[in-house]
C-alpha positions, 0 to 999 in steps of 0.5 A, spaced: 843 883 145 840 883 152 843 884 159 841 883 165 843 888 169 849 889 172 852 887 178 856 891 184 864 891 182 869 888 175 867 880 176 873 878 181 874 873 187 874 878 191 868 881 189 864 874 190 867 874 197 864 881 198 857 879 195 856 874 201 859 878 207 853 882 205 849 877 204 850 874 211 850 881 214 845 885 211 837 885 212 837 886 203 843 884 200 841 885 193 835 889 194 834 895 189 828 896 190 828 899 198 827 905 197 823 905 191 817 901 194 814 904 201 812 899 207 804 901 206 805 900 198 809 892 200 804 891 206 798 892 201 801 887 195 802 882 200 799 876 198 792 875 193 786 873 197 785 865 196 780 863 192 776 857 193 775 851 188 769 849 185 767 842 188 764 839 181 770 842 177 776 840 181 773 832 182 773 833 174 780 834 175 782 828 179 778 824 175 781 826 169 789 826 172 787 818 175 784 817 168 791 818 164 795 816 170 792 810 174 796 808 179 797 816 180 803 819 182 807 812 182 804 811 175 809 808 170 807 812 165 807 818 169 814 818 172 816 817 164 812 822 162 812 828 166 816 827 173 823 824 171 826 829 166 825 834 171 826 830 178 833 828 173 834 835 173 833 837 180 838 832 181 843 835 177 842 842 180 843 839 187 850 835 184 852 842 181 849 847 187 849 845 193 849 851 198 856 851 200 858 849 192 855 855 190 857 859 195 864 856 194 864 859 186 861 865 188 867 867 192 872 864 188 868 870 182 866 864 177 861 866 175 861 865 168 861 857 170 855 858 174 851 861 169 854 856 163 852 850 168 845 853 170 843 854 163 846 847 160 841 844 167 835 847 163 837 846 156 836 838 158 828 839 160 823 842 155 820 847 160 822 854 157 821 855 149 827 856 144 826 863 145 826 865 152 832 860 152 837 863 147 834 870 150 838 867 157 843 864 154 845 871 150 843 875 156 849 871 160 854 871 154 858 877 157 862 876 163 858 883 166 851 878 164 854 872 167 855 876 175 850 879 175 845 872 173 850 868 179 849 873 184 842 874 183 841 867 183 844 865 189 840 871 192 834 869 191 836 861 193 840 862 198 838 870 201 836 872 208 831 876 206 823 874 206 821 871 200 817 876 198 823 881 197 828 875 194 823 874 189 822 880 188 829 883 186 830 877 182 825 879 178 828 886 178 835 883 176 833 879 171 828 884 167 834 888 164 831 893 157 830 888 152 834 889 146 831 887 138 826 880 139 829 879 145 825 878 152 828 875 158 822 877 163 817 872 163 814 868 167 818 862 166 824 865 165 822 867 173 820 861 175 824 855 172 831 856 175 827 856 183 823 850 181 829 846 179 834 848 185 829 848 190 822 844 187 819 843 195 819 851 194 817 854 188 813 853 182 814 853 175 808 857 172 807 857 164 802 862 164 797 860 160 796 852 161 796 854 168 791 859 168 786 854 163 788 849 169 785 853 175 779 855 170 777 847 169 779 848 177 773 853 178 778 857 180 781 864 179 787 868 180 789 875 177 794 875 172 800 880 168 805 878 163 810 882 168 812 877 174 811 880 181 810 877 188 803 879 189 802 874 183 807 869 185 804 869 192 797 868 189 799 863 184 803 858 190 796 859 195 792 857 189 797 851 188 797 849 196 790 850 195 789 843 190 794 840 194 790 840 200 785 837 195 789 831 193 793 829 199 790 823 199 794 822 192 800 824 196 805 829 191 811 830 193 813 837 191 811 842 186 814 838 180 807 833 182 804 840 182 805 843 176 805 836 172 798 835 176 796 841 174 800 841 167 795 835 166 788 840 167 791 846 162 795 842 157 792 840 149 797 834 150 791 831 154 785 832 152 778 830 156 
């Protein structure tokens, strides 16, 4: 069975309540990477340099996106297709966790209820794989599993950290040693519960239909199978950098992005 790693204190309230007295007072609430990463070395990783789009290539994607969907991101088939089952959930996490209802659970130590939300949320959409969702829903089956995802979570959502080490000790919260055919660090899996929490923010990246989406974009990012800042960052300049592109079409936020994108990478549209 994978875990993720566990976080401080048994799980109670109390315990809860601590988390977020040192969330609201200290410059790295969860951090565990403070003294393993030296200031020049986060310094040097700090961003990917942009990439500019190659103008042939990234006219061909608007006309291919505007070839499935006329009317653009108002288009009927659209909503129905790509954008309504993730605006669905967005909704459903912002019923479920506003910033004071998360905050609310965490002190009274429920976090087995967290998890158990969070993860039914996101079994409604199709945007991880089987195995990375029965990778999850092992990893937070123990109430030690089940603290460590919440705490890390609200961490990463609601921190007073920079972004960069937000997402950071997420990865690192979630990146426990795999155990048997199990595998939570994935992309996805970093990136899925950011996206639906807080989609005018974050990304949802599935490697390989992205990475195929930039290169018919004429643009290039590097790449690890492992999560990082340094890709996550390169990869939301490169998403910013075709919103630019296409204000005129006017996305409202990254579930757009990543359908707009998913529409270039993805073998269920082809040219």
């Amino acid at each position: 069975m994978t875990k993720l790693r566990p976080g401080p204190g048994s799980g109670n309230a109390l315990d809860g309540q601590m988390f977020l007295k040192m969330a609201r007072t200290s410059p790295r609430p969860v951090s565990r990477l403070e003294n393993a990463q030296p200031p020049e070395r986060r310094k040097r990783t700090a961003g990917l340099a942009p990439v500019s789009p190659d103008p042939p290539k990234a006219a061909r994607a608007r006309r291919k996106f505007l070839k499935v969907f006329p009317d653009g991101f108002e288009d009927e088939a659209y909503l129905d297709w790509e954008r309504g089952y993730k605006q669905a959930a967005h909704e459903k996490w912002q019923a479920a966790f506003s910033k004071r209802a998360f905050e609310k659970l965490i002190e009274e130590g429920k976090f087995e209820e967290i998890a158990a939300t969070a993860t039914r949320i996101e079994s409604h959409t199709n945007l991880l794989f089987s195995f990375e969702k029965m990778a999850l829903r092992d990893a937070v089956r123990s109430p030690a599993g089940a603290k460590s995802f919440a705490v890390a979570l609200y961490a990463f959502l609601h921190g007073a950290d920079p972004l960069d080490a937000r997402f950071s000790d997420w990865v690192e919260a979630i990146g426990g040693p795999p155990r048997r055919k199990t595998r939570v660090l994935t992309w996805p899996l970093a990136t899925v519960f950011g996206f639906l929490a807080q989609p005018e923010t974050h990304f949802f990246l599935k490697p390989t239909v992205t990475r195929e989406a930039a290169r018919r974009y004429g643009m290039e990012f590097p790449y690890a199978p492992r999560p990082s800042w340094p890709l996550y960052k390169g990869i939301l300049d490169f998403v910013g950098q075709v919103r630019s592109n296409i204000a005129d079409l006017r996305p409202r936020d990254m579930i757009d992005m990543q359908s707009f994108l998913w529409v270039q990478g993805s073998d269920e549209y082809p040219d």
